[in-house]
N, C-alpha and C positions, 0 to 999 in steps of 0.2 A: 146498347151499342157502345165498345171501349173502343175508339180509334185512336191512333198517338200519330203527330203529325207534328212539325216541327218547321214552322214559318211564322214572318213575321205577318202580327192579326191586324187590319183596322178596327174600328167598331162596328162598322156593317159583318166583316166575315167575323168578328166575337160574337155578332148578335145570333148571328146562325149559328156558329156553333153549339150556343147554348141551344137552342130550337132543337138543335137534333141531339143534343146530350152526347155530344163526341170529346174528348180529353186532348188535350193541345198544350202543347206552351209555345214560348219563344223566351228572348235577353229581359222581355219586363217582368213577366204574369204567366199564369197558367188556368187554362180551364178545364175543369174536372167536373165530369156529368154534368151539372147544371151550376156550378159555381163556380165565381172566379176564385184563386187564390195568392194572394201577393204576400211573398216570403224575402225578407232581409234579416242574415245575423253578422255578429260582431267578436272578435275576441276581444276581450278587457282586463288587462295585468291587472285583476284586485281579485280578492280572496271571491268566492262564489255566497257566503254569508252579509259580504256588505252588501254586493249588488241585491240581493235579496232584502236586508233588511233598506235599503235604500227604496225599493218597491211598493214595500208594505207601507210606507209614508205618503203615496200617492197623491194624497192631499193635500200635503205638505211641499211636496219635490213636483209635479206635473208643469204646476207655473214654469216656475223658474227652469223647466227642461228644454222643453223650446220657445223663440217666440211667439209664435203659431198660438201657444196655448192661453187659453184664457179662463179655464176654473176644472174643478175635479172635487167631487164631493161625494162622499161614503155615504147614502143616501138614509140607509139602515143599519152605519154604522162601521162596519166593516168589511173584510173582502175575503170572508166563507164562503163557501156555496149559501149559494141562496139570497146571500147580500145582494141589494139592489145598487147602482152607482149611478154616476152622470158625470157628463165630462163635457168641454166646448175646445174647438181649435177653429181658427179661419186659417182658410192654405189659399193662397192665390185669390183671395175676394171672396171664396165660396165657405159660406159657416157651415160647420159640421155638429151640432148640439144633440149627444147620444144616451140615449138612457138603455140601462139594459140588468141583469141580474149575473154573480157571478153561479158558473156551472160546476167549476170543476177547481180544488184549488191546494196543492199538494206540496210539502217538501222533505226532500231526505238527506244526507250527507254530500251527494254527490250532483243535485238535481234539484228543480224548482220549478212548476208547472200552474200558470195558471190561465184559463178560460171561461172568457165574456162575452155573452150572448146579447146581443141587441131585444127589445120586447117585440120589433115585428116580426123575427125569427129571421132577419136575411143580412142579418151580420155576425160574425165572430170575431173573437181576436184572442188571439192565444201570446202570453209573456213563459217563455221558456228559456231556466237557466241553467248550465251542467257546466262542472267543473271540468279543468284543464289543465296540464302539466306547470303552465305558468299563469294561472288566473283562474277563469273564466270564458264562456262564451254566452251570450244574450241573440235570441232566434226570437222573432215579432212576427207572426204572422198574421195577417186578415183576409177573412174567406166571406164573399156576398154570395149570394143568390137561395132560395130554395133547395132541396136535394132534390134526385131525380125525379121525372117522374113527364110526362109530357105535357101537363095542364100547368106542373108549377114554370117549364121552361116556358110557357107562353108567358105566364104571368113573371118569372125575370126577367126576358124581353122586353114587355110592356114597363115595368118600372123603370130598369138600366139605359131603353133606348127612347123611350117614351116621357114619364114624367122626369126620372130622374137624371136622365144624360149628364147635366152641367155639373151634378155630384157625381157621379159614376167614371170620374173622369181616374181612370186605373194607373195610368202614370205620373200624373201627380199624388195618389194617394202615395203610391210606392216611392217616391222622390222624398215624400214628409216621412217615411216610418226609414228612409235612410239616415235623412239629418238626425230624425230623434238617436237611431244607434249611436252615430258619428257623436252626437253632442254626448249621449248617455255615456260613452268611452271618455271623453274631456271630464266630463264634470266626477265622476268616479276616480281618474287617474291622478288627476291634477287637482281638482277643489273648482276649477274654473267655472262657471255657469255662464252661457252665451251670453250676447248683450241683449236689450228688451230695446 
């Protein structure tokens, strides 16, 4: 079933949606087949190489990126495919403490791509960066749930509405992956790092 349908969701009609694996958005989020997908990006007057090699320090730069954050660690090392990572943020009282393995991790002259897989398999996030007449742009994406299928939309339901509601909360996720842009544009442009 692809239906495209354009209002605004609570979590009761997200929750169906996912149930019936129908494709939706609205001004926050989007739901596609069985997963939600929360997308912010940025332009950033600096070359597409710093912002880059600005990333690859992870470990280094995650802290001091927001206050939210609270550690980032290359777990095996580095952020190939395959590297395993861990990361912590609290957003609003609720900890978020993610371990997960990189999938995918790529760069060209023009471009920078990378994605990370959670180890239950029901999160991703993708750091993508493509150059621009005057900079840069930086696109964060994060996508929960299962892919299709009708047994795994029960079981997103059950986690999203069920155990995990107080984390699943899709608008504040997407409220923190703005600030992180907004601040990632300051601390790049400027040197400034938020206050702690």
């Amino acid at each position: 079933m692809n239906k495209r349908i354009r209002i605004k969701l609570g979590a009761a009609a997200t929750a169906l949606l996912l149930l019936a694996g129908c494709r939706t958005t609205n001004e926050k989020y989007a739901v596609e087949g069985n997963r939600i997908r929360l997308e912010d990006s940025i332009k950033i007057n600096v070359p597409l190489s710093q912002l880059y090699d600005w990333m690859l320090e992870l470990d280094k730069n995650f802290v001091p990126w927001h206050p939210n954050h609270e550690y980032f660690i290359k777990v095996t090392g580095g952020l190939e495919p395959g590297n395993q990572i861990r990361f912590k943020e609290l957003v609003m009282g609720e900890s978020y403490d993610i371990e997960g393995t990189i999938l995918e991790h790529w760069k060209n002259d023009n471009e920078f791509f990378m994605l990370f897989e959670t180890f239950s398999g029901m999160g991703k996030i993708t750091f993508n960066g493509k150059t621009t007449p005057n900079g840069c742009t930086f696109t964060h994406i994060e996508e929960f749930g299962k892919p299709a299928g009708f047994f795994r939309s029960m079981y997103n339901w059950w986690v999203f509405e069920v155990f995990g509601k107080k984390k699943a909360n899709w608008e504040l996720i997407l409220t923190d992956m703005k600030e992180d842009n907004i601040n990632l544009k300051q601390i790049l442009e400027t040197g400034i790092y938020p206050e702690r």
